[in-house]
N, C-alpha and C positions, 0 to 999 in steps of 0.2 A: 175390224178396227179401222177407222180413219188414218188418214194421215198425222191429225192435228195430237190422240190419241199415241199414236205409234212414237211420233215426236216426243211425249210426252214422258214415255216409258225410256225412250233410251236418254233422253237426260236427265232420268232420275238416274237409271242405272248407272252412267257417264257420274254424278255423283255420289253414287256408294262405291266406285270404283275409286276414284280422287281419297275421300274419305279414308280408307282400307289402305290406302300408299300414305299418306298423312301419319296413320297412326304407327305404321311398319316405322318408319324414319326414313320416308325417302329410301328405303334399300329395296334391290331388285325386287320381285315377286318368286316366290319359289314355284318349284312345278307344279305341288297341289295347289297352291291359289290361280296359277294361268290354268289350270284344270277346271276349278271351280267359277272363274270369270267365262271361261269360253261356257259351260255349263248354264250358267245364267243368262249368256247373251242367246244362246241358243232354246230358253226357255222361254224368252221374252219374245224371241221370233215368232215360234210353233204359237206360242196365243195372240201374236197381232196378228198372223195371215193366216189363223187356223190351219195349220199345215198340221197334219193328224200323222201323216210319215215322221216328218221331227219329233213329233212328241213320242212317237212310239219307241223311237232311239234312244230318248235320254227318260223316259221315266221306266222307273223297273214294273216288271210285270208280277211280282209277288203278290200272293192274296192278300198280305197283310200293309201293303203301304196304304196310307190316308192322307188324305189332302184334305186341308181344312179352306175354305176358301167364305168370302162376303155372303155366298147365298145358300152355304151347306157344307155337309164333309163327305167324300166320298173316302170308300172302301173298296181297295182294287183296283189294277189298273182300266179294266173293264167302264165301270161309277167316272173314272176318272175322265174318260175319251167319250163316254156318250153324255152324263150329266153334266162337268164343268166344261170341255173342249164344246162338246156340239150343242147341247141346249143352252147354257148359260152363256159363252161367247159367241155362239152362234146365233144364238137369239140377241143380245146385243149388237153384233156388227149391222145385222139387218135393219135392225131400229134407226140406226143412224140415217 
């Protein structure tokens, strides 16, 4: 991913964050949501810089997770690190 790309992603994220405290009422964030925020910033990472270590820390390795994604679903964590991480974003960054 580019730069302009990577920008692009964290302030969406920077507003579903806003968003998600909006609707809370301005009150703190509980543990599972600072859980689930660092989870998301950390998902957002591992596919701008294709960092295949990150991704293998926060997605489960069960046979049965699916990812549905723009260019297909995968099955497994296996589908998920060689078709969406390395052909589909890897094929992408390269383009650029």
């Amino acid at each position: 991913m580019n730069l302009k790309h990577a920008a692009i992603r964290l302030v969406a994220l920077a507003l579903v964050l806003q968003a998600a405290a909006f609707v809370r009422g301005q009150q703190p964030a509980s543990a599972d949501e600072q859980a689930l925020q660092v989870l998301l910033a950390n998902y957002a990472k591992s596919v701008d810089e294709l960092d295949l270590n990150l991704a293998g820390q926060i997605w489960s390795h069960a046979p049965e997770v699916v990812f549905i994604h723009p260019r297909g679903t995968e099955v497994g964590f296996a589908q998920v690190m060689d078709n969406f991480y390395t052909k589909t974003m890897g094929t992408l960054s390269r383009a650029e």
